[in-house]
PDB file of N, CA, C and O in Angstrom, chain B, residues numbered from 101:
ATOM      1  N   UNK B 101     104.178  99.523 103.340  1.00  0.00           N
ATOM      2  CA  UNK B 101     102.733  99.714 103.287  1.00  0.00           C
ATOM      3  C   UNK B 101     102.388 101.054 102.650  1.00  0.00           C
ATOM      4  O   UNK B 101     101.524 100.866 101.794  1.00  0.00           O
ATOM      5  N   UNK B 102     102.734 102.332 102.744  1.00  0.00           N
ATOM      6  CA  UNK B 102     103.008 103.783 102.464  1.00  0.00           C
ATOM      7  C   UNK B 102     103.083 103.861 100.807  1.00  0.00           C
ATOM      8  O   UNK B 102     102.976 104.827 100.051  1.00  0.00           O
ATOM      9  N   UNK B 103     103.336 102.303 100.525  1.00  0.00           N
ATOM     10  CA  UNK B 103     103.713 102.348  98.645  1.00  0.00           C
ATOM     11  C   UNK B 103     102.620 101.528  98.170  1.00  0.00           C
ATOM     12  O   UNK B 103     102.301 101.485  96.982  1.00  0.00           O
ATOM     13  N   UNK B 104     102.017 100.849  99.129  1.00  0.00           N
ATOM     14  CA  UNK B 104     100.682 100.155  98.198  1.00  0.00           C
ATOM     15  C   UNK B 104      99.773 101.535  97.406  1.00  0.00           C
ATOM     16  O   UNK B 104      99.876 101.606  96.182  1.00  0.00           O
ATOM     17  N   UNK B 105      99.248 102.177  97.849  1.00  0.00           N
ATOM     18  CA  UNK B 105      98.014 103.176  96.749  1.00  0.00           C
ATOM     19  C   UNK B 105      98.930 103.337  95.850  1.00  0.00           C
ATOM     20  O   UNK B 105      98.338 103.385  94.772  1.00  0.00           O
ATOM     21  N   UNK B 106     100.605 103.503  95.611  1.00  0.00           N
ATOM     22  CA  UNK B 106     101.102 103.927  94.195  1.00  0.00           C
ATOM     23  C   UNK B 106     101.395 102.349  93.493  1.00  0.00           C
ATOM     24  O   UNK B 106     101.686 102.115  92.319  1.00  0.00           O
ATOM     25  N   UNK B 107     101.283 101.732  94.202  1.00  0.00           N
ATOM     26  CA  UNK B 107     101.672 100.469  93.095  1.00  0.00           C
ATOM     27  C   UNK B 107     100.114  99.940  92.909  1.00  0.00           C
ATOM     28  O   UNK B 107     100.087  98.947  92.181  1.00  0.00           O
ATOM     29  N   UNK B 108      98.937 100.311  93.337  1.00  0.00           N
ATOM     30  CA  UNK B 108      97.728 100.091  92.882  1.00  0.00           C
ATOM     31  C   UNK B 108      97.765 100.801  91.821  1.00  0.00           C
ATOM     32  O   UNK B 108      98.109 100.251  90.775  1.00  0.00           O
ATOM     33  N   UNK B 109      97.495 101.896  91.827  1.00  0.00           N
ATOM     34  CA  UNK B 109      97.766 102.944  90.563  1.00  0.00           C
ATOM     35  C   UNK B 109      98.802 102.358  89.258  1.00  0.00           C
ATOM     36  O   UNK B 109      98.513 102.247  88.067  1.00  0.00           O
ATOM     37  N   UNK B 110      99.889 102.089  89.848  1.00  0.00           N
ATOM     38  CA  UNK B 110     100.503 102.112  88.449  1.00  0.00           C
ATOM     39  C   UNK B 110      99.846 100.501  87.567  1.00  0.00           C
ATOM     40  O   UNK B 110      99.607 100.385  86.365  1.00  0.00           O
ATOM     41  N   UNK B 111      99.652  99.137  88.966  1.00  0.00           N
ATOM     42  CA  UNK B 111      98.715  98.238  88.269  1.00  0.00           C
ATOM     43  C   UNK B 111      97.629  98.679  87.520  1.00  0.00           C
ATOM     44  O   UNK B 111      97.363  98.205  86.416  1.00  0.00           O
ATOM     45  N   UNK B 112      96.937  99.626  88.099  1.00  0.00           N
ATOM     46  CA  UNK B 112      95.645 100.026  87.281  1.00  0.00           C
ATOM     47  C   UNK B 112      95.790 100.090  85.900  1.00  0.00           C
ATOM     48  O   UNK B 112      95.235  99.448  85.008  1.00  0.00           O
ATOM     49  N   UNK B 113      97.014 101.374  85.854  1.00  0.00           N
ATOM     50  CA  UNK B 113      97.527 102.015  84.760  1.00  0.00           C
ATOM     51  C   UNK B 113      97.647 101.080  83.529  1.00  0.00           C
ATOM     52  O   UNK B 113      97.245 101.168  82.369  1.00  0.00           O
ATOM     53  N   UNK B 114      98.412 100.073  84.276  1.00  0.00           N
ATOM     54  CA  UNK B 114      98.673  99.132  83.239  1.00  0.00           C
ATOM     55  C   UNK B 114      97.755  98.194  83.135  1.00  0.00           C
ATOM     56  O   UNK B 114      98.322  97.400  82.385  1.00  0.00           O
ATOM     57  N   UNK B 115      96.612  97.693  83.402  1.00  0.00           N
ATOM     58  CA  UNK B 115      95.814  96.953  83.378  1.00  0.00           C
ATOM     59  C   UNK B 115      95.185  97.687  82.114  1.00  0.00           C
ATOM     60  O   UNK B 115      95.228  97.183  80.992  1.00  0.00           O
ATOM     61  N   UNK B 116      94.614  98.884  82.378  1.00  0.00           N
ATOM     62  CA  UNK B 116      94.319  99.717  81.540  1.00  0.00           C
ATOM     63  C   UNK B 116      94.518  99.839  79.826  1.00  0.00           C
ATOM     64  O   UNK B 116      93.734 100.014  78.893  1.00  0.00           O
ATOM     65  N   UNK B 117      96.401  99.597  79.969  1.00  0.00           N
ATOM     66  CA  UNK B 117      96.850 100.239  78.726  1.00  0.00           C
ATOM     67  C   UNK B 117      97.033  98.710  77.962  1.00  0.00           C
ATOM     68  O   UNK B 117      97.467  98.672  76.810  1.00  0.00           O
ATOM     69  N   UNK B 118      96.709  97.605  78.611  1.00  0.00           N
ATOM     70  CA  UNK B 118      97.502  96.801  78.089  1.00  0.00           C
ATOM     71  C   UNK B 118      96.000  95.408  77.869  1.00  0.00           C
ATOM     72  O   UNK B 118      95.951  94.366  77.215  1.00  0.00           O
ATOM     73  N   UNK B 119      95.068  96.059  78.716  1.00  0.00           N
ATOM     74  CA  UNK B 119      94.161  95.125  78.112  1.00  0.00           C
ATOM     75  C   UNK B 119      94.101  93.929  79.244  1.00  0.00           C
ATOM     76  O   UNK B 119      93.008  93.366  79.301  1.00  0.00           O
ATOM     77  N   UNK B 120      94.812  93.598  79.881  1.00  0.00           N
ATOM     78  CA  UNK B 120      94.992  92.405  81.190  1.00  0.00           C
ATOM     79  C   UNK B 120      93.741  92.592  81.915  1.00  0.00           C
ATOM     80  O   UNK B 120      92.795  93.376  81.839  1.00  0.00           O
ATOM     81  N   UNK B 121      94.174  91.273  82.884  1.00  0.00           N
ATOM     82  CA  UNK B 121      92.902  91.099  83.468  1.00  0.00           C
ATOM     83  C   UNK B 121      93.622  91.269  85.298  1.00  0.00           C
ATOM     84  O   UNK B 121      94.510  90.451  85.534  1.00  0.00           O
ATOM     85  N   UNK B 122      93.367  91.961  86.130  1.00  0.00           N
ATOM     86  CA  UNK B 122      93.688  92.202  86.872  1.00  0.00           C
ATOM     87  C   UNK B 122      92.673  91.295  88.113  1.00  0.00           C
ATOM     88  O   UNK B 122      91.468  91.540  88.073  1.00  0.00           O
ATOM     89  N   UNK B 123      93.216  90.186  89.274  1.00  0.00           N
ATOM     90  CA  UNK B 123      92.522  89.662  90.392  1.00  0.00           C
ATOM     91  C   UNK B 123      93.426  90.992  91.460  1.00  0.00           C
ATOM     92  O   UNK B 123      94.600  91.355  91.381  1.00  0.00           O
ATOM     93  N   UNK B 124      92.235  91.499  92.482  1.00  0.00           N
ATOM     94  CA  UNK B 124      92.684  92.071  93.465  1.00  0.00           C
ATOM     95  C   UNK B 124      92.084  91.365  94.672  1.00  0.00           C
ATOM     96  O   UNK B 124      90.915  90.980  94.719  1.00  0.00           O
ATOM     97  N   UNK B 125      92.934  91.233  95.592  1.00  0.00           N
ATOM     98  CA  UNK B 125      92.180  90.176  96.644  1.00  0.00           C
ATOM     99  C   UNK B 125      92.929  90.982  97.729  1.00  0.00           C
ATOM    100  O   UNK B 125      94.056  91.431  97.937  1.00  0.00           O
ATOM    101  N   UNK B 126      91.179  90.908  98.564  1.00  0.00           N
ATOM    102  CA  UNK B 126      91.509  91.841  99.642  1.00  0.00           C
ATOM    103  C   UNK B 126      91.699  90.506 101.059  1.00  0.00           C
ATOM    104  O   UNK B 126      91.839  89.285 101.137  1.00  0.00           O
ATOM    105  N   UNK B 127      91.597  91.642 101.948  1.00  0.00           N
ATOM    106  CA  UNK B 127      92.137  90.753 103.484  1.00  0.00           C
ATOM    107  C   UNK B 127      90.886  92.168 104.208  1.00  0.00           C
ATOM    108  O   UNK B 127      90.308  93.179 103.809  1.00  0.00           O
ATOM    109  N   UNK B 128      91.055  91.221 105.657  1.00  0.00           N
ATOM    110  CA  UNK B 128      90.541  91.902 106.812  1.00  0.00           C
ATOM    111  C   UNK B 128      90.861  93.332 106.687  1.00  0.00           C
ATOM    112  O   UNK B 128      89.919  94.109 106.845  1.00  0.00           O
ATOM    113  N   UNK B 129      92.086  93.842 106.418  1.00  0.00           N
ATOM    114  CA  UNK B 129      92.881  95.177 107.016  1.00  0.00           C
ATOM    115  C   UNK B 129      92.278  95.945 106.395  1.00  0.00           C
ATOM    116  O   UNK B 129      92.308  97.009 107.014  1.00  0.00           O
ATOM    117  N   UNK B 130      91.564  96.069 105.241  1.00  0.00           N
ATOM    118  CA  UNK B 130      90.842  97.410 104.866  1.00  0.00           C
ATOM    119  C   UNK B 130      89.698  97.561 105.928  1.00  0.00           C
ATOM    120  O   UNK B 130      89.195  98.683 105.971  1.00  0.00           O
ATOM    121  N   UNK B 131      89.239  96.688 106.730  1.00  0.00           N
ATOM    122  CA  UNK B 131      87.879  96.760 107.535  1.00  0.00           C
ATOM    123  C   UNK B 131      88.557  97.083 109.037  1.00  0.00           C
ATOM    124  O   UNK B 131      87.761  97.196 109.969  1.00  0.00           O
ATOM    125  N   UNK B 132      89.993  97.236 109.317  1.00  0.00           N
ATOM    126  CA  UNK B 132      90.343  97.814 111.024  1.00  0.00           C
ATOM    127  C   UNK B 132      89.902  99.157 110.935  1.00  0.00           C
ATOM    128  O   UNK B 132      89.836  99.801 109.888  1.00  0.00           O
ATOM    129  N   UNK B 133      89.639  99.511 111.930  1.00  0.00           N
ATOM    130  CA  UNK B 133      89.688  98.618 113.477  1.00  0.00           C
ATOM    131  C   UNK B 133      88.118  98.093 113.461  1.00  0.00           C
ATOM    132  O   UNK B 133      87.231  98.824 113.020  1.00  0.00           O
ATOM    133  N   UNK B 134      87.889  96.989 113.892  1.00  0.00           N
ATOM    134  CA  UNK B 134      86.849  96.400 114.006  1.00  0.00           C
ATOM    135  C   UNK B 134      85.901  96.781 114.972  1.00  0.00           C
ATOM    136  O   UNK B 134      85.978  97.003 116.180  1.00  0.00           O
ATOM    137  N   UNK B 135      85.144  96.800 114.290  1.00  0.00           N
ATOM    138  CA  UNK B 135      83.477  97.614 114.946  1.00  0.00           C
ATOM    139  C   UNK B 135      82.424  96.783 115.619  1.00  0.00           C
ATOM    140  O   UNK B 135      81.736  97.018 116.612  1.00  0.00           O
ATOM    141  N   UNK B 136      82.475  95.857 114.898  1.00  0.00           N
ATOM    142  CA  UNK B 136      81.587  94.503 115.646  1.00  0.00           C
ATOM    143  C   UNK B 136      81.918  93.689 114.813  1.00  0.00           C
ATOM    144  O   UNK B 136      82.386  94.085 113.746  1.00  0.00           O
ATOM    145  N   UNK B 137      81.719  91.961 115.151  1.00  0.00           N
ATOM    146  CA  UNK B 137      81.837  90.778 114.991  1.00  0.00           C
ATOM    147  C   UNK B 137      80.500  90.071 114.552  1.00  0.00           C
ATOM    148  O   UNK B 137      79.618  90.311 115.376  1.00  0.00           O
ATOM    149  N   UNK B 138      79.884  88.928 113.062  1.00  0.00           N
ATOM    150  CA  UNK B 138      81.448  88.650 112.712  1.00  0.00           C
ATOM    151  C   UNK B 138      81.862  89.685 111.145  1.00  0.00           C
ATOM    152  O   UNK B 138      81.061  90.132 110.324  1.00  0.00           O
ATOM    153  N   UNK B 139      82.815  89.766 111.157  1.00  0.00           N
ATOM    154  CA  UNK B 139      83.355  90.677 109.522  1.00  0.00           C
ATOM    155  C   UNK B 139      82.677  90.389 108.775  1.00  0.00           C
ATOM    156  O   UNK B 139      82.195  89.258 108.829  1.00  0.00           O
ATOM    157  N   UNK B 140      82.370  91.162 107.866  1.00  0.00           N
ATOM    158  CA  UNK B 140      81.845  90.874 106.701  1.00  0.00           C
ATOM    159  C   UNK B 140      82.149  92.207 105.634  1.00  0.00           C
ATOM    160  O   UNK B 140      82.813  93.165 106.029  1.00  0.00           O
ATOM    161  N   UNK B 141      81.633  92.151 104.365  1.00  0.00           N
ATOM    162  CA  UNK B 141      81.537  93.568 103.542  1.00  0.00           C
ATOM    163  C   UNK B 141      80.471  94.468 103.700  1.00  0.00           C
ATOM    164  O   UNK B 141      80.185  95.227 102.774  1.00  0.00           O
ATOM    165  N   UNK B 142      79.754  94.479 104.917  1.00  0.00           N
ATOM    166  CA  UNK B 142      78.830  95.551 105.191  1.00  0.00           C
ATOM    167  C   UNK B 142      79.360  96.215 106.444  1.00  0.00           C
ATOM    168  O   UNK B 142      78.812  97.201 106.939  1.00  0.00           O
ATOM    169  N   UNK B 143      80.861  95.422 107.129  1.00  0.00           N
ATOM    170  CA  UNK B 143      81.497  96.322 108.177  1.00  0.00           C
ATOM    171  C   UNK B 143      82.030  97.675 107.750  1.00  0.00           C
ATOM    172  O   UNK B 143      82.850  97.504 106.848  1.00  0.00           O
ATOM    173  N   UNK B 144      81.900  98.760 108.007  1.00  0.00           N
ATOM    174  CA  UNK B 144      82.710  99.961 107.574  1.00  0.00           C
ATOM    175  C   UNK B 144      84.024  99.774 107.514  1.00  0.00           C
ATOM    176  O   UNK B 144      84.714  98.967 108.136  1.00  0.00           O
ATOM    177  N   UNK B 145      84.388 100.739 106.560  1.00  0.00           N
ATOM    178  CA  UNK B 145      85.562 100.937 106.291  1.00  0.00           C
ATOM    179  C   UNK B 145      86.437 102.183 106.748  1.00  0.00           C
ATOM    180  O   UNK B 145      86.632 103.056 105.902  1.00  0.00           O
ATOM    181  N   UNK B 146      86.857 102.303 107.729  1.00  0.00           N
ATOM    182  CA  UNK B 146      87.261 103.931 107.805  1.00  0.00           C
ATOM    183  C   UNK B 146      88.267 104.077 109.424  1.00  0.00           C
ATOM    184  O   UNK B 146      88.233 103.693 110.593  1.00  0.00           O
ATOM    185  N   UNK B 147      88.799 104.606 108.828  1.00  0.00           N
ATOM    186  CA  UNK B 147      89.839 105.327 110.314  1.00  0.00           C
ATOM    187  C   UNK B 147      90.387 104.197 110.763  1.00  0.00           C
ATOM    188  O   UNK B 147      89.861 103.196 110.277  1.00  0.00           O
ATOM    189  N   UNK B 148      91.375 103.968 111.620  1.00  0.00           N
ATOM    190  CA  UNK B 148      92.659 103.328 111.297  1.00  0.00           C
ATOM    191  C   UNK B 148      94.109 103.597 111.593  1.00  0.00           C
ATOM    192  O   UNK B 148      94.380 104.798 111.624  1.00  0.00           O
ATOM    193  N   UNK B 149      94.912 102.931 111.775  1.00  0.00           N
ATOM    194  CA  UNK B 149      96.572 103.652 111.379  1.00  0.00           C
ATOM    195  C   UNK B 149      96.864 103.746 110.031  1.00  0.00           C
ATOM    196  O   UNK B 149      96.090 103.232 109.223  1.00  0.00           O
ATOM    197  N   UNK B 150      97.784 104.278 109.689  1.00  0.00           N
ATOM    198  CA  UNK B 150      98.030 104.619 108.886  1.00  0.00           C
ATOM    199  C   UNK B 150      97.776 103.372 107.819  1.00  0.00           C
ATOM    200  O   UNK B 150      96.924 103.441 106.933  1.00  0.00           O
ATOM    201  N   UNK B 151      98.538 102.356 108.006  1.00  0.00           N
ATOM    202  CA  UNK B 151      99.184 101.500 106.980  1.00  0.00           C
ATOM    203  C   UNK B 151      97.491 101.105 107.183  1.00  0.00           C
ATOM    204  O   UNK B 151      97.082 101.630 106.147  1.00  0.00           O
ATOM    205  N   UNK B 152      96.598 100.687 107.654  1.00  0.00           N
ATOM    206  CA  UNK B 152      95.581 100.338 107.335  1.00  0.00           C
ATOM    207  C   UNK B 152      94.665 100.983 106.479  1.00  0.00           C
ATOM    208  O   UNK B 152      93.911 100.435 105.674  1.00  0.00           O
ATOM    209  N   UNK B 153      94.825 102.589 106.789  1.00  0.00           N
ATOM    210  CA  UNK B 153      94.529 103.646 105.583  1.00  0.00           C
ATOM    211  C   UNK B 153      94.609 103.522 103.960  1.00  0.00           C
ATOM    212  O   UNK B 153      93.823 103.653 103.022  1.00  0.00           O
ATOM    213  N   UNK B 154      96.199 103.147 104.165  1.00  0.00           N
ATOM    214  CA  UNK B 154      97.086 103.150 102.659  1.00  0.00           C
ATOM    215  C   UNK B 154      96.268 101.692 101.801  1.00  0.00           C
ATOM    216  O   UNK B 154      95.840 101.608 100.650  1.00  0.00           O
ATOM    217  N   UNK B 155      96.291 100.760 102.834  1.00  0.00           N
ATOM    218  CA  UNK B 155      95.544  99.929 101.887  1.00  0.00           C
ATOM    219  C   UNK B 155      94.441  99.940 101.673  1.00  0.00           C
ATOM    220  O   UNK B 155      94.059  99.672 100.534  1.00  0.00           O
ATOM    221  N   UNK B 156      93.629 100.218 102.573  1.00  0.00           N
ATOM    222  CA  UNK B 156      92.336 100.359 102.479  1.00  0.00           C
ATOM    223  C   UNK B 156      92.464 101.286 100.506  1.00  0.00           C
ATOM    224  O   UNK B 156      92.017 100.812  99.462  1.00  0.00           O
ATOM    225  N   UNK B 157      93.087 102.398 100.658  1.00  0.00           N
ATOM    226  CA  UNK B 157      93.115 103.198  99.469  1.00  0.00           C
ATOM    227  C   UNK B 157      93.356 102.734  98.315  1.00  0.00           C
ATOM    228  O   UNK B 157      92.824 103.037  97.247  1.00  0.00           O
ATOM    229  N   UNK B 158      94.555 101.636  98.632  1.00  0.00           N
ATOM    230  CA  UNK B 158      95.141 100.554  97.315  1.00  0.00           C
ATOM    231  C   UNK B 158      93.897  99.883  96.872  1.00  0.00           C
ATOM    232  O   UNK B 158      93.528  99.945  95.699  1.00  0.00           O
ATOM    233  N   UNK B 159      93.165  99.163  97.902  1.00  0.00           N
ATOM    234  CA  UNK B 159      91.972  98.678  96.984  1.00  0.00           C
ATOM    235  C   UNK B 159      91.139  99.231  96.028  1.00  0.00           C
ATOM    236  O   UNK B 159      90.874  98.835  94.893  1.00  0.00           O
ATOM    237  N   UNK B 160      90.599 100.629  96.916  1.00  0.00           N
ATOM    238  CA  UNK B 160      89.585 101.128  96.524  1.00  0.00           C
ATOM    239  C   UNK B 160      90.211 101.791  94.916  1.00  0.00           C
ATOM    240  O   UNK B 160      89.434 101.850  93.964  1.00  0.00           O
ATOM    241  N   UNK B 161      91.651 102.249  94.781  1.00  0.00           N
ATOM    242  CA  UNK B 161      92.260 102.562  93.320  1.00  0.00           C
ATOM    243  C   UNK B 161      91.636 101.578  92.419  1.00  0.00           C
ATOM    244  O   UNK B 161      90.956 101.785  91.414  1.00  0.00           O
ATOM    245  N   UNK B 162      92.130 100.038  93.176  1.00  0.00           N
ATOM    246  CA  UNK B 162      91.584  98.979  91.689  1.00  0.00           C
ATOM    247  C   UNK B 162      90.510  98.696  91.816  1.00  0.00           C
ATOM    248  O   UNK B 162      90.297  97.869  90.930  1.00  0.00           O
ATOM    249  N   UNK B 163      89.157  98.928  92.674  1.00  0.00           N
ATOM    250  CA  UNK B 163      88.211  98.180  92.743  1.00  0.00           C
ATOM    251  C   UNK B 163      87.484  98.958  92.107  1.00  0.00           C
ATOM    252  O   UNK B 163      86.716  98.520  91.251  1.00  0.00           O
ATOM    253  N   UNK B 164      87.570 100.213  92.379  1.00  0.00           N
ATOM    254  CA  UNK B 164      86.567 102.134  92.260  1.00  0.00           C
ATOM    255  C   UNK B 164      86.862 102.519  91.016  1.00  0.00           C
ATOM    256  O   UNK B 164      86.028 103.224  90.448  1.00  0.00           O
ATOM    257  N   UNK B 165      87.940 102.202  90.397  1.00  0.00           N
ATOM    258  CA  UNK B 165      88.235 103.108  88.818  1.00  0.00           C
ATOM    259  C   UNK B 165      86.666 102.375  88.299  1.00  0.00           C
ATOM    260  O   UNK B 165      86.137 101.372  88.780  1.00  0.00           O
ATOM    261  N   UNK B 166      86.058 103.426  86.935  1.00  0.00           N
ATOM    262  CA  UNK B 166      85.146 102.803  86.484  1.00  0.00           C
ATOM    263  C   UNK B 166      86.244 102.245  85.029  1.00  0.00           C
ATOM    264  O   UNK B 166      86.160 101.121  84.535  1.00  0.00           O
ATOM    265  N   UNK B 167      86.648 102.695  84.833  1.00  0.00           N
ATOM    266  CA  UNK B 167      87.216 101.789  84.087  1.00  0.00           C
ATOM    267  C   UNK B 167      88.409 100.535  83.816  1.00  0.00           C
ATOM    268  O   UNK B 167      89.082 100.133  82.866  1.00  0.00           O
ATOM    269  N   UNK B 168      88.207 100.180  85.344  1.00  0.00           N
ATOM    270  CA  UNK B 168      88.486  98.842  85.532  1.00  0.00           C
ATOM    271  C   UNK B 168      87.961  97.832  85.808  1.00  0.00           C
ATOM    272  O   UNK B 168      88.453  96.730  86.047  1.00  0.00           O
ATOM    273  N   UNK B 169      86.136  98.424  85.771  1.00  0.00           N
ATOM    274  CA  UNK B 169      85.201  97.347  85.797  1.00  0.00           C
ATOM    275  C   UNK B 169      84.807  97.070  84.492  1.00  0.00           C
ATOM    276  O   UNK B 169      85.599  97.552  83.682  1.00  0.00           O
ATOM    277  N   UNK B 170      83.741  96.385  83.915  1.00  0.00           N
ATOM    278  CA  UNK B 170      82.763  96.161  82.774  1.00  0.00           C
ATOM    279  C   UNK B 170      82.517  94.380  83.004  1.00  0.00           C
ATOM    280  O   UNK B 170      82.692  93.619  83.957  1.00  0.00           O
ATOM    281  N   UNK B 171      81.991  94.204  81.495  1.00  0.00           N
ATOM    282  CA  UNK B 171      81.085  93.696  81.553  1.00  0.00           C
ATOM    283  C   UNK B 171      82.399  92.225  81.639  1.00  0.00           C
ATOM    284  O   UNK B 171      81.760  91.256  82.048  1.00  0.00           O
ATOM    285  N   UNK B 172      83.266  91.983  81.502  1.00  0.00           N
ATOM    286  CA  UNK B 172      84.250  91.159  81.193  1.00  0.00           C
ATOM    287  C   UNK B 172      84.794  90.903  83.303  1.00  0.00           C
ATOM    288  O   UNK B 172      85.231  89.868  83.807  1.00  0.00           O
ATOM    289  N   UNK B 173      84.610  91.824  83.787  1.00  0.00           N
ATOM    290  CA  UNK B 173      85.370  91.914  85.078  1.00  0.00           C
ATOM    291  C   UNK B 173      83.856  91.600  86.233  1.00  0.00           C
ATOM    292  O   UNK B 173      82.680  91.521  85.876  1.00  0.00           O
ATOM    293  N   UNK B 174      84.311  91.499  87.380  1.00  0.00           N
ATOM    294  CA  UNK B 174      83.126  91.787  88.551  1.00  0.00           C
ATOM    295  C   UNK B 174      84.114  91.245  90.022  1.00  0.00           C
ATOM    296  O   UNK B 174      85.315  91.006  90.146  1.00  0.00           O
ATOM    297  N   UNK B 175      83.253  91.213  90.744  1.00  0.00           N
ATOM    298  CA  UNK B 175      84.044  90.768  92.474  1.00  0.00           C
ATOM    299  C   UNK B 175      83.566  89.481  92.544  1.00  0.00           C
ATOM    300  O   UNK B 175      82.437  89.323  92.078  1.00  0.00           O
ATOM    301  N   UNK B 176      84.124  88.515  93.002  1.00  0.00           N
ATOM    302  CA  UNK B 176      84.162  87.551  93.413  1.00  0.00           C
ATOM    303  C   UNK B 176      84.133  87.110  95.165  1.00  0.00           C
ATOM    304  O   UNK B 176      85.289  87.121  95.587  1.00  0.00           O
ATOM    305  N   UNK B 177      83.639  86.927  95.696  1.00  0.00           N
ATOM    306  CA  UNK B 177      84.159  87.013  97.336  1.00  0.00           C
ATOM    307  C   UNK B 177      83.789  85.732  97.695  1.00  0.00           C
ATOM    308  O   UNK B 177      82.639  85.343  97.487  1.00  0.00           O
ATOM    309  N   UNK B 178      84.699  84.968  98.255  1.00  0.00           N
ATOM    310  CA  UNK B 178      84.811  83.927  99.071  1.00  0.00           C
ATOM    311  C   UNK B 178      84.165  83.494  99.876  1.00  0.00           C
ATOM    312  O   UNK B 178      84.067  82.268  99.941  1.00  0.00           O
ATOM    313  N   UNK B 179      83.336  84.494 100.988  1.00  0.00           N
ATOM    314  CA  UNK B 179      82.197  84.122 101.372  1.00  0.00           C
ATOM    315  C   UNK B 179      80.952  83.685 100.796  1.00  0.00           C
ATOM    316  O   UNK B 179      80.147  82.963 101.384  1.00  0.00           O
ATOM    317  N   UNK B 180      80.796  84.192  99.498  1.00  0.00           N
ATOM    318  CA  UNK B 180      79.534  83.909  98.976  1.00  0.00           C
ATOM    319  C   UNK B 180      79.782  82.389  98.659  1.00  0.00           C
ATOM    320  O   UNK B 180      79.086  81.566  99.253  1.00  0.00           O
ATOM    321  N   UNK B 181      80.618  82.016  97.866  1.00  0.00           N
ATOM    322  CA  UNK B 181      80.856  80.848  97.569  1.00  0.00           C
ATOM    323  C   UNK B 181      81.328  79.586  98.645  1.00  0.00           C
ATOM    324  O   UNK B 181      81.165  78.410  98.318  1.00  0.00           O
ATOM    325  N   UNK B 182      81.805  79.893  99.686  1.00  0.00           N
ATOM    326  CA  UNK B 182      81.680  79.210 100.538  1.00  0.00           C
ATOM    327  C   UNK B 182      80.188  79.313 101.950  1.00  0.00           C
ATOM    328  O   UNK B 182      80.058  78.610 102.952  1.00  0.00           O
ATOM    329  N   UNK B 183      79.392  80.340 101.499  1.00  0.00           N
ATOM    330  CA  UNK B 183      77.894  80.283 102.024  1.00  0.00           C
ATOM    331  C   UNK B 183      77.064  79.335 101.090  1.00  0.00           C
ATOM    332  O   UNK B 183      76.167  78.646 101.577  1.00  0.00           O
ATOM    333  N   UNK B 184      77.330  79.300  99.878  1.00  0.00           N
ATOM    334  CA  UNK B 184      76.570  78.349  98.765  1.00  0.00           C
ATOM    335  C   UNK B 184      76.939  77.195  99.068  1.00  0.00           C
ATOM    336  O   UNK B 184      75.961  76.447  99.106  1.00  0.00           O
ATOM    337  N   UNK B 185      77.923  76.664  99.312  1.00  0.00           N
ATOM    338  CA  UNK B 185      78.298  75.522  99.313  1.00  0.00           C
ATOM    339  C   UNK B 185      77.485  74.769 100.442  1.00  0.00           C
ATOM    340  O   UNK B 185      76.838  73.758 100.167  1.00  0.00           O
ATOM    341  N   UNK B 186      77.541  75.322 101.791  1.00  0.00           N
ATOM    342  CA  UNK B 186      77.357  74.964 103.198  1.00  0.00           C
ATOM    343  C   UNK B 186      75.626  74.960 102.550  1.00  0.00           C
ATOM    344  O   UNK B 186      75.186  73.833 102.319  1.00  0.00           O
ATOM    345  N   UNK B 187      74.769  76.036 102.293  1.00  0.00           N
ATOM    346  CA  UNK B 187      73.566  75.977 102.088  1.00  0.00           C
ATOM    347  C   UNK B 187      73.372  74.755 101.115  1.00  0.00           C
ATOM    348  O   UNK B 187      72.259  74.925 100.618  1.00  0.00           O
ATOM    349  N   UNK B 188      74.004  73.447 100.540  1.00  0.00           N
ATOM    350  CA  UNK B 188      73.984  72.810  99.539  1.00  0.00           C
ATOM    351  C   UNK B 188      74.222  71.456 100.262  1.00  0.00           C
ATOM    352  O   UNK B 188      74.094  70.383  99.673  1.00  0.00           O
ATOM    353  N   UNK B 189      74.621  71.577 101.736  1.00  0.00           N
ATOM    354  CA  UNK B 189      74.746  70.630 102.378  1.00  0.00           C
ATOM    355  C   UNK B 189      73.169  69.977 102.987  1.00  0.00           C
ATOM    356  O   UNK B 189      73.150  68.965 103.688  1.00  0.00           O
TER     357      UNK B 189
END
């Protein structure tokens, strides 16, 4: 866990130099310890053990560079698309 923020980084790096298209897909663990129920991306992010730290950081390397966003890239999240769906029922 201690090596995810450097292997975010060096993905970045190379996402970067090489023109690729990079998917980063997160999980619960950037959002421990849980604050209230139910999760979502407006739960904070912060404090933690360690290894929940480190990733939390790995994301934010590929998500936060500005130049790993534009107009070609954006977030995708699973909830939205499975809230559309249910609202379609």
């Amino acid at each position: 866990m201690r090596l995810h923020p450097a292997a975010a980084q060096n993905i970045a790096k190379a996402v970067r130099a090489t023109g690729a298209r990079c998917i980063q897909v997160s999980s619960y663990w950037a959002y421990l310890p849980l604050q209230r129920s139910p999760l979502n991306e407006t739960h904070p992010r912060s404090g933690g053990p360690e290894w929940v730290r480190w990733r939390r950081e790995a994301e934010d390397l590929v998500l936060g560079k500005p130049e790993m966003t534009s107009y070609e890239t954006g977030i995708a999240r699973t909830l939205d698309a499975i809230s559309a769906a249910a609202a379609k029922r």
